[in-house]
N, C-alpha and C positions, 0 to 999 in steps of 0.2 A: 504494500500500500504506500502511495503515496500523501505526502501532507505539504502544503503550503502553507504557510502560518504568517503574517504579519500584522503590528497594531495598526501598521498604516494600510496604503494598497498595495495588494500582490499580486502574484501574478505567475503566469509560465509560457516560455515563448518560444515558438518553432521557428526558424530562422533556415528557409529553401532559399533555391535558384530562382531567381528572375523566372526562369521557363519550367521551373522545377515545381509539385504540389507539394505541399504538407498537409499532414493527415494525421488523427488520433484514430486508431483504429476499436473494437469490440469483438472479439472471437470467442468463441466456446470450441468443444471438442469436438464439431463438425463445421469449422471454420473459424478463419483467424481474419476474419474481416466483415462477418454478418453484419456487420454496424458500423459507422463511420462519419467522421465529421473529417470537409477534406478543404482543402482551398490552393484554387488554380491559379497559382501568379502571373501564366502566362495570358490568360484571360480575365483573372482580378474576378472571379466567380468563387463562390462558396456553395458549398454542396452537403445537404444531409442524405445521409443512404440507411435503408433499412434492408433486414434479406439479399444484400451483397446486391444493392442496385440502388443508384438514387433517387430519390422523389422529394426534394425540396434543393432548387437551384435559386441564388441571389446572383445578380450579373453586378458588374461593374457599376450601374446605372440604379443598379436599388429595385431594377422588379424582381418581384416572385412570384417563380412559375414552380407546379406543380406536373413535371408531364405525364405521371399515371391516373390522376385524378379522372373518375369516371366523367366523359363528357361527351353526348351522340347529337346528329343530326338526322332526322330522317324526312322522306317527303313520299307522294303518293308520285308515285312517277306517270300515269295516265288516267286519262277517266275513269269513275267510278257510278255505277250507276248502282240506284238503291229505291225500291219500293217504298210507296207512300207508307204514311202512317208505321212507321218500323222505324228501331232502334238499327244502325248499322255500325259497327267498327271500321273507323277510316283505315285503306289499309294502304299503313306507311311502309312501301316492302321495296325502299332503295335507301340504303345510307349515302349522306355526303362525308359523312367518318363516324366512329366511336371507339373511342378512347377505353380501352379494358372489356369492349367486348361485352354490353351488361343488353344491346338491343337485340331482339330478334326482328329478323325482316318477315319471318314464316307463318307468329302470331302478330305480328304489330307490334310487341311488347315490350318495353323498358323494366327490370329487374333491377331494384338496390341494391349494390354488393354490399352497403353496410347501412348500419343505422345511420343517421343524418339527416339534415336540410336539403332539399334540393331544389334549385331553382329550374320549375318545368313552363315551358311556354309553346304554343300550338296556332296557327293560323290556317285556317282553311275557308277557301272561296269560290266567287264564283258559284255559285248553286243554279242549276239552271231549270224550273221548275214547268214540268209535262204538260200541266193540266193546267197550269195559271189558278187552282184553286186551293194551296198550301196559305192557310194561317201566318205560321213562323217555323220556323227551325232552329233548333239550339242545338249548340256545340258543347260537348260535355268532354273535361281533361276525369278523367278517372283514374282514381289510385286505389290501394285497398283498404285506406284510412276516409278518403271523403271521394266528394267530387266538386268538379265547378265548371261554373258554366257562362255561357252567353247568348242570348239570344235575339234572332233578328226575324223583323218581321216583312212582309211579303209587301212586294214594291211591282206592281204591275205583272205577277207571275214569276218576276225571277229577285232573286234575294240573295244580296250581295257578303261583304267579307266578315269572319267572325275572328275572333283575337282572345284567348284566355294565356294569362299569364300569372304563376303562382310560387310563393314559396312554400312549398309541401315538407310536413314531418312525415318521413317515410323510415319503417324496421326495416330492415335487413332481409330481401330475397320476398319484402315488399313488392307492387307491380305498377303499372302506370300505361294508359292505351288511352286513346282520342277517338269517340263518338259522336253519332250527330240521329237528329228524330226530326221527322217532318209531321205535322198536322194535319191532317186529311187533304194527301193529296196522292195520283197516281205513280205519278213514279219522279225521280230530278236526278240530277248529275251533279257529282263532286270533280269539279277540275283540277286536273291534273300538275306536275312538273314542281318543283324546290320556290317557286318564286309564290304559286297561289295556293298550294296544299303541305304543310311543314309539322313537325314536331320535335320538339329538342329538348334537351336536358343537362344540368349539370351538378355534382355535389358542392355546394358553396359554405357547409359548418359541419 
């Protein structure tokens, strides 16, 4: 064990190369680096690692980035058409990325890999209604803790963009998928492509 002791300030200091890292390492008996605090002089970054890989980088400039942190985009990549009066699940089955792998494109479905906050936000438009006789439609973000919603109402048979944005208490292997219900009407279309049909997510505490 080591001990630092002073009345005043102390201290202890690793003293690398210009181009060279310095690093406090943490091993146990099936590694001698599972853990580490490291700092790159050649790029004036600092880095914390857990499981011999890092996940807390500070650059030169003071951001901090996090690059394992669950984070997805997804969107409905073509029309979708859905029967009046019915609940449907938009299905978001193209990623523009995700970050740890926590979306499915197969159910639609975002999965929390842990407990946390998550900041979820969903846009879908363009509704283009059959029969010109739909009430409203509301956009539903659903998780396994709540839901929330928006709803828009009927503007000459077709019914334009919806917007739900939340920060969600989601457990662990929790779920999260983007719905929409129309009020008596024959049938309408959910438009397609990343600009007009979207769903994203990220853990932010």
């Amino acid at each position: 064990e080591l001990v630092i002791e002073g009345s005043a300030n102390s201290g202890l200091s690793i003293l690398s190369g210009t181009s060279s890292n310095g690093r406090i390492m943490f091993g146990d008996s099936g590694d001698n680096d599972i853990g580490y605090i490291e700092y790159d002089h050649s790029a004036n970054q600092l880095a914390l690692g857990a499981n011999a890989a890092s996940h807390i980088k500070i650059d030169s400039a003071g951001h901090v980035t996090m690059p394992n942190t669950s984070c997805f985009q997804a969107h409905l990549a073509s029309d979708q058409s859905v029967s009046g009066s019915t609940s449907a699940t938009v299905t978001m089955n193209t990623e523009s990325f995700d970050i740890n792998g926590d979306f499915n494109t197969s159910n639609y479905t975002f999965t929390a890999p842990v407990t946390g906050k998550y900041l979820l936000t969903t846009g879908v438009s363009n509704y283009q209604a059959a029969g010109g006789s739909t009430d409203y439609v509301q956009l539903k973000l659903n998780t396994s803790n709540a839901s929330y919603a928006d709803i828009h109402w009927e503007n000459d048979g077709k019914i334009g963009a919806h917007q739900v944005a939340v920060v969600a208490d989601m457990d662990a292997s929790d779920t999260a998928t983007v719905s929409i219900h129309s009020h008596d009407d024959s049938s309408y279309t959910v438009r397609g492509t990343r600009e007009n049909t979207f769903f994203s997510g990220m853990l932010i505490a």
